[in-house]
ZAMARGU-4260 file (C-alpha; in steps of 0.2 Angstrom, whole numbers, plus 5000, padded with zeros to 4 digits):
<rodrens>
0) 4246/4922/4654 | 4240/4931/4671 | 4235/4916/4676 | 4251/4907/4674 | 4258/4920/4683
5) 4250/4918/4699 | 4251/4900/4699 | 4271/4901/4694 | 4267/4888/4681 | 4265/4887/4664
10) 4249/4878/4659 | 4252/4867/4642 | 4239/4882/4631 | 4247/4895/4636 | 4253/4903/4620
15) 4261/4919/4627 | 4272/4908/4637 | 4277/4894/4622 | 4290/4905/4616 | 4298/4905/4632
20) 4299/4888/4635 | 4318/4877/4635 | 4316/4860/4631 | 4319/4857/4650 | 4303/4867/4655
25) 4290/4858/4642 | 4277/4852/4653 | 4276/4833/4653 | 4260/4831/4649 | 4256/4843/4634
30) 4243/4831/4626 | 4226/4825/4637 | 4225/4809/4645 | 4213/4797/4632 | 4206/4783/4640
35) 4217/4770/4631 | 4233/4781/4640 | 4223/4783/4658 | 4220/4764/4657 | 4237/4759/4651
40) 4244/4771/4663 | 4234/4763/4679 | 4239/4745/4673 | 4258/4752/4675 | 4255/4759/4690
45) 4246/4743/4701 | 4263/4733/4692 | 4274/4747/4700 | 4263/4744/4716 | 4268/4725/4715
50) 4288/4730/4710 | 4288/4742/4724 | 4279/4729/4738 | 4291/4716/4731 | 4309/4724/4733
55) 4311/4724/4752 | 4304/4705/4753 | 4309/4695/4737 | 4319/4697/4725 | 4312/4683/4711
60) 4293/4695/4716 | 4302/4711/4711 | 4309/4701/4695 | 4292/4694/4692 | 4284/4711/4691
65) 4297/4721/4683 | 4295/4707/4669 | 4276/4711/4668 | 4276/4729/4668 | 4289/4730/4655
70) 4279/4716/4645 | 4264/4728/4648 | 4273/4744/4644 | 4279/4737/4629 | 4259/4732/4622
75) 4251/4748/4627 | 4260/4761/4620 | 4258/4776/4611 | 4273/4779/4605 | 4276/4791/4597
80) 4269/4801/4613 | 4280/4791/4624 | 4295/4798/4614 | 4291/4815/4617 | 4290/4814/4635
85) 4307/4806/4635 | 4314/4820/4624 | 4304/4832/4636 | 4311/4826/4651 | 4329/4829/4658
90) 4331/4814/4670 | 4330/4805/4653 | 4346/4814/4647 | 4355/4810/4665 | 4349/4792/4664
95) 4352/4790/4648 | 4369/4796/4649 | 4376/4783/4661 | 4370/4770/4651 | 4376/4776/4637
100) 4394/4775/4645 | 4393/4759/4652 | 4388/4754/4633 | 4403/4763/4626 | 4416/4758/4640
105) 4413/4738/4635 | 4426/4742/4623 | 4441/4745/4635 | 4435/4734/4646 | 4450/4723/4654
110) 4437/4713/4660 | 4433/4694/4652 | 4418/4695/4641 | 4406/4685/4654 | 4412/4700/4668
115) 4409/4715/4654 | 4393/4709/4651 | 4387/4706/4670 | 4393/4722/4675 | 4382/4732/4662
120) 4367/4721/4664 | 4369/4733/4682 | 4367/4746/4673 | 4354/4743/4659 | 4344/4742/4677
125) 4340/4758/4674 | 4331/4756/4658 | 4315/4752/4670 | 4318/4771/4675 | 4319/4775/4656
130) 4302/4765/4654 | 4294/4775/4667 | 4297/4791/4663 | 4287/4787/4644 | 4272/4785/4654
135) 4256/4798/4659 | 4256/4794/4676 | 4242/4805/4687 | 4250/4809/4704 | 4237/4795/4712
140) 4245/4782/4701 | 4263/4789/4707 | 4256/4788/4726 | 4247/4771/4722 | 4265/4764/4719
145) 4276/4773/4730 | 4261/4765/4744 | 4265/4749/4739 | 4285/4750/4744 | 4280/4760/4761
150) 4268/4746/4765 | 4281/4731/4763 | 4294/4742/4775 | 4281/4744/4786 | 4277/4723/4787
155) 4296/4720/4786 | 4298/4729/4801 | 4284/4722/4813 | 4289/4703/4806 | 4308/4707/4811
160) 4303/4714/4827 | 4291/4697/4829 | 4306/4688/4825 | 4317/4698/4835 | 4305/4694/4852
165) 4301/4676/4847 | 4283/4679/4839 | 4291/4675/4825 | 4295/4655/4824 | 4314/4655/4820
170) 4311/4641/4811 | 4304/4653/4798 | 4322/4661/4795 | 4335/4647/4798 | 4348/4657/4793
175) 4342/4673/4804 | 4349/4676/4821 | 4335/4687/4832 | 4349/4695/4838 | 4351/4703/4818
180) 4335/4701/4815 | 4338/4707/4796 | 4323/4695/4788 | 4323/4696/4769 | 4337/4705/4764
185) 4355/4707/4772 | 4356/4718/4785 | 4365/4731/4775 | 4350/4731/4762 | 4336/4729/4776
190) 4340/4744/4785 | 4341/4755/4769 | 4325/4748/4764 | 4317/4752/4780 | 4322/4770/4783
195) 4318/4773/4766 | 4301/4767/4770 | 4300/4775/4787 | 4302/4793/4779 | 4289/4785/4765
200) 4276/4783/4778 | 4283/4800/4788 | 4280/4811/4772 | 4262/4801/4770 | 4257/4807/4787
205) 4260/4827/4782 | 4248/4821/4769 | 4235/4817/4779 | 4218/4829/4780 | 4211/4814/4791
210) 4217/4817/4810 | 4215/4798/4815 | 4224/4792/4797 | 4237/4804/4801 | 4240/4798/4820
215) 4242/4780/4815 | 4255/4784/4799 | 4267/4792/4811 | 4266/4779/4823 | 4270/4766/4810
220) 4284/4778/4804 | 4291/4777/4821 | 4289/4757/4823 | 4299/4757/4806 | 4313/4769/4811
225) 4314/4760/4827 | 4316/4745/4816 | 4334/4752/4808 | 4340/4753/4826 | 4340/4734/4830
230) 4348/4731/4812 | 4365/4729/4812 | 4367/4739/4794 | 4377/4757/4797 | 4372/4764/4781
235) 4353/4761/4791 | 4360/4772/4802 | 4367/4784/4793 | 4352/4785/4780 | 4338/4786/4794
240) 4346/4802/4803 | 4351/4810/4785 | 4332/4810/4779 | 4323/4814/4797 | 4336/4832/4795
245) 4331/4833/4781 | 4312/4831/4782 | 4314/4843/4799 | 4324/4858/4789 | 4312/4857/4775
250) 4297/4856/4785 | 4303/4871/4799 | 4318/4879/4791 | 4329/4884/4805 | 4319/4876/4818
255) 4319/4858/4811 | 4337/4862/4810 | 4340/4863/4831 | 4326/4850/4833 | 4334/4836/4820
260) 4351/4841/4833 | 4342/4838/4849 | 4333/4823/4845 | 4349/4816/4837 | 4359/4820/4851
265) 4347/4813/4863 | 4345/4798/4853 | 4364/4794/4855 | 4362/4798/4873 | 4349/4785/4876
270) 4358/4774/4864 | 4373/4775/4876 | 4362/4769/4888 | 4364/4750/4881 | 4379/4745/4874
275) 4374/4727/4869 | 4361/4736/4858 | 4364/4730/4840 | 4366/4749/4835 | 4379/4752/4850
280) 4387/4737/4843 | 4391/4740/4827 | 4398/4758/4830 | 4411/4750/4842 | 4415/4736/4832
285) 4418/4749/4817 | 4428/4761/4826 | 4438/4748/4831 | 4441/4740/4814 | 4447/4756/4807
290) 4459/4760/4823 | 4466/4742/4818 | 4468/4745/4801 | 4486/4749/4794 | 4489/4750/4775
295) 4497/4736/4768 | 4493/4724/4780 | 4483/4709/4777 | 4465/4712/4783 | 4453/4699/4789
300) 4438/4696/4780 | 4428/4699/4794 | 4436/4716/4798 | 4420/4725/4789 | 4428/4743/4789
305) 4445/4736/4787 | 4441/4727/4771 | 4432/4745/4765 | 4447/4753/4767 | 4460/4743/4758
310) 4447/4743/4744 | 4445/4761/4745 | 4466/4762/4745 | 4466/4749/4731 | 4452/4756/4720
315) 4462/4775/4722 | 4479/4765/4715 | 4469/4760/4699 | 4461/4776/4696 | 4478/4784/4697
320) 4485/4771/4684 | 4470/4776/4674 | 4461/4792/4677 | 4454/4799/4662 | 4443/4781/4654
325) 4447/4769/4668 | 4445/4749/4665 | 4431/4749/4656 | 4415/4741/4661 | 4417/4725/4670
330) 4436/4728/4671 | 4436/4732/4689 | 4437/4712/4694 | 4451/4710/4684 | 4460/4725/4689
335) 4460/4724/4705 | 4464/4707/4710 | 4482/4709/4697 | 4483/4723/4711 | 4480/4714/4727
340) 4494/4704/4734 | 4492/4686/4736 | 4481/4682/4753 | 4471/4699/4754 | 4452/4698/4752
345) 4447/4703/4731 | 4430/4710/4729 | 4420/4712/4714 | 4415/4731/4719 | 4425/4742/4731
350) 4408/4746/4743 | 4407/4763/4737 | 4400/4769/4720 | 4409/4783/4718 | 4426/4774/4717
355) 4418/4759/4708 | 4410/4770/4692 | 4427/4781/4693 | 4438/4765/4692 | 4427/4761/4678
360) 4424/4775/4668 | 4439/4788/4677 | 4433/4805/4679 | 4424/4806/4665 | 4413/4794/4672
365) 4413/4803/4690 | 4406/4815/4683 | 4392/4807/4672 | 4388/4801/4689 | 4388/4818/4698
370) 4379/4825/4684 | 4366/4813/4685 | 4364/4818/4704 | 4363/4836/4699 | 4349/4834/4684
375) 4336/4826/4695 | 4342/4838/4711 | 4339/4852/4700 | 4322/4844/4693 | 4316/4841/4707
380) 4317/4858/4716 | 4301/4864/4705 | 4291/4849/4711 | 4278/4853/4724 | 4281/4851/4742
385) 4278/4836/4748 | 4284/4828/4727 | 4300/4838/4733 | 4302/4829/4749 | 4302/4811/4739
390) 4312/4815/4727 | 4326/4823/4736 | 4326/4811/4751 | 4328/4796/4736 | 4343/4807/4731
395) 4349/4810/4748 | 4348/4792/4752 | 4358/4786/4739 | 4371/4803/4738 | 4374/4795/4757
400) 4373/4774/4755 | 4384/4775/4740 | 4397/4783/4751 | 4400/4765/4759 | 4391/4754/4745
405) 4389/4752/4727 | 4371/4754/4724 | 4369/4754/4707 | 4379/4739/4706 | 4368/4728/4721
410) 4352/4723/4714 | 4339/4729/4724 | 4349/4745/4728 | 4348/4747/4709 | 4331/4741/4705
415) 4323/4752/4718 | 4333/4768/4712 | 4328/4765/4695 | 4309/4762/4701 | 4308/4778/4712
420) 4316/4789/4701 | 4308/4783/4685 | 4290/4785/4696 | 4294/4802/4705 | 4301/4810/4689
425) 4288/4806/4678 | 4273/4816/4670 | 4283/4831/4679 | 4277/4849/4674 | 4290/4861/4675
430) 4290/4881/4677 | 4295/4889/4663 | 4310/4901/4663 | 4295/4917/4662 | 4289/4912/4678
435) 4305/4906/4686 | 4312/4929/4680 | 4295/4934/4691
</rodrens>
């Protein structure tokens, strides 16, 4: 026990400890790895390698992978060891919790049958996370994975910056202007991708015991931050400078606090510097769309922040007609276009995720939502360091993008939380509640 004090853990033998233990603190691998469960669990892993490398290229890969790894998952099972570390882990019961209320909330549903079912096949994306967090994974097989997505952000970038400077035949993206040059995805989920990836890389580098390794992970960090700038995706934006503060305050409290200002501030100074640049750009173009924008009035398609903020205006009129349950799930279509006069744009989501689950669900479901949040926040506190780091800058990412998007409802969005949330949170140990008294 003297030893699970100085290591502020609580070791699966330690007997003077068990009595202590919530079902929230059970370690998540009580039992030892057998070889069956090491190879089963290295098998998952290279799939979640392939899902993770797939997402910020193509869509059918990621589905192609996803397939296979639950297909794999379901042969290789021990299950009744699998249902334990489900029961043990609390990122099952927030998870779990959401889809339980998509599930339920098909019965209120103003929604035609088609549009109830569509929407929660959104959702029940979140059963890979469910999936994942059954499985022994060793933190190598977690880094193995977590590589694999890094990798692809880092070859998105450099082929969008070749077809950006005309390395890149344009030929090869017919639909592509170099001017946006967003590759694989839509702009919106490129620059999302890519930040994500650049803080990946970032936290990777940290890692590093090798000096030259380390050197050229934060120079492929930059290249891929660099990349978010000549995207025309805000949220990019947005999600870039959210995780480098946050990776600066955590690695040098106060310090990477004035820094993360500074370098922010001479970034916009510098960016001022060339106003046709695409980041310049889009800034402009929003300000301008929302000093247009008067409630009420027909808005233009095109009008990107115009359109956000009739649905935000819209979406609030049919939580307040339904605040407590909502429209069910998949009534949010149906809802809002009986609520949008004759000539305005109709969307299926309101670009925000907090107003499309509350829509659906009311406050009930806000909070479902927040709680979901606050259970991983709170599990992820008592990871280690750099675990921490990953865990929280997932959450921060998506705390931030779903502000002007609904992520769970866009598919890579969804696939990748349910991916990186099912990978990061799984095999956690937790501290129990006699080491977290001392």
């Amino acid at each position: 026990m003297a030893n699970c004090w100085r290591r502020m853990v609580c070791t699966p033998s330690c007997s003077a400890c068990s009595a202590n233990r919530r079902w929230w603190d059970q370690p998540m691998r009580s039992e030892p790895m057998s070889l069956s469960s090491l190879n089963s669990a290295q098998i998952l892993a290279w799939l979640a390698f392939l899902i993770g490398f797939g997402l910020p290229i193509s869509t059918a890969f990621d589905n192609i992978a996803a397939g296979l790894l639950l297909l794999a998952w379901a042969v290789t099972g021990d299950w009744q060891q699998r249902w334990q570390r489900l029961c043990n882990n609390p990122a099952s019961y927030a998870v779990g919790g959401l889809l339980l209320l998509a599930a339920v909330g098909m019965v209120w549903s103003l929604g035609s049958t088609k549009e109830t079912l569509r929407y929660f096949e959104k959702y029940a994306a979140l059963l890979l996370a469910l999936c994942l967090f059954t499985v022994s994974f060793e933190r190598s097989h977690r880094q193995l994975a977590l590589r694999g997505f890094a990798g692809a952000a880092l070859l998105t970038a450099i082929v969008s910056f070749g077809f950006k400077f005309g390395i890149v035949p344009a030929s090869w993206f017919p639909q592509r202007l170099p001017s946006n040059p967003a590759i694989f995805k839509l702009h919106i989920t490129h620059g999302f991708f890519v930040a994500i990836g650049a803080y990946f890389l970032m936290i990777e580098a940290m890692q590093s015991t090798d000096r030259r390794w380390r050197v050229g992970l934060v120079l492929a960090a930059l290249l891929t931050a660099a990349n978010v700038l000549v995207i025309e995706g805000r949220t990019g934006y947005l999600v870039l400078a959210v995780l480098l503060a946050y990776l600066f305050i955590q690695r040098f409290r106060w310090r990477g606090a004035a820094v993360s200002v500074v370098i922010l501030a001479a970034t916009v100074l510098v960016a001022q510097q060339f106003p046709e640049s695409a980041a310049m750009r889009r800034m402009a173009t929003g300000m301008e769309e929302l000093k247009a924008w008067q409630r009420g009035d027909r808005v233009e398609e095109t009008s990107s922040m115009g359109v956000r903020m009739q649905f935000a205006t819209t979406s609030l009129g049919l939580i307040a007609a339904r605040p407590f349950l909502g429209v069910g799930t998949g009534g949010f279509e149906a809802a809002y276009r009986a609520a949008t006069p004759e000539g305005n744009v109709v969307s299926n989501n309101p670009h925000n995720q907090y107003l499309l689950t509350t829509t659906q669900f009311g406050l009930v479901g806000l909070l479902v939502l927040l709680t979901l949040f606050a259970t991983l926040w709170h599990a992820s506190a008592r990871f280690e360091f750099h675990d921490r780091l990953l865990a929280q800058g997932v959450l921060l990412a998506y705390l931030v993008g779903n502000l002007f998007n609904s992520f769970l409802y866009d598919h890579s969005e969804a696939r990748f939380f349910a991916w990186s949330i099912g990978l990061l949170f799984a095999g956690a140990v937790f501290r129990t509640r006699l080491a977290r008294a001392l």
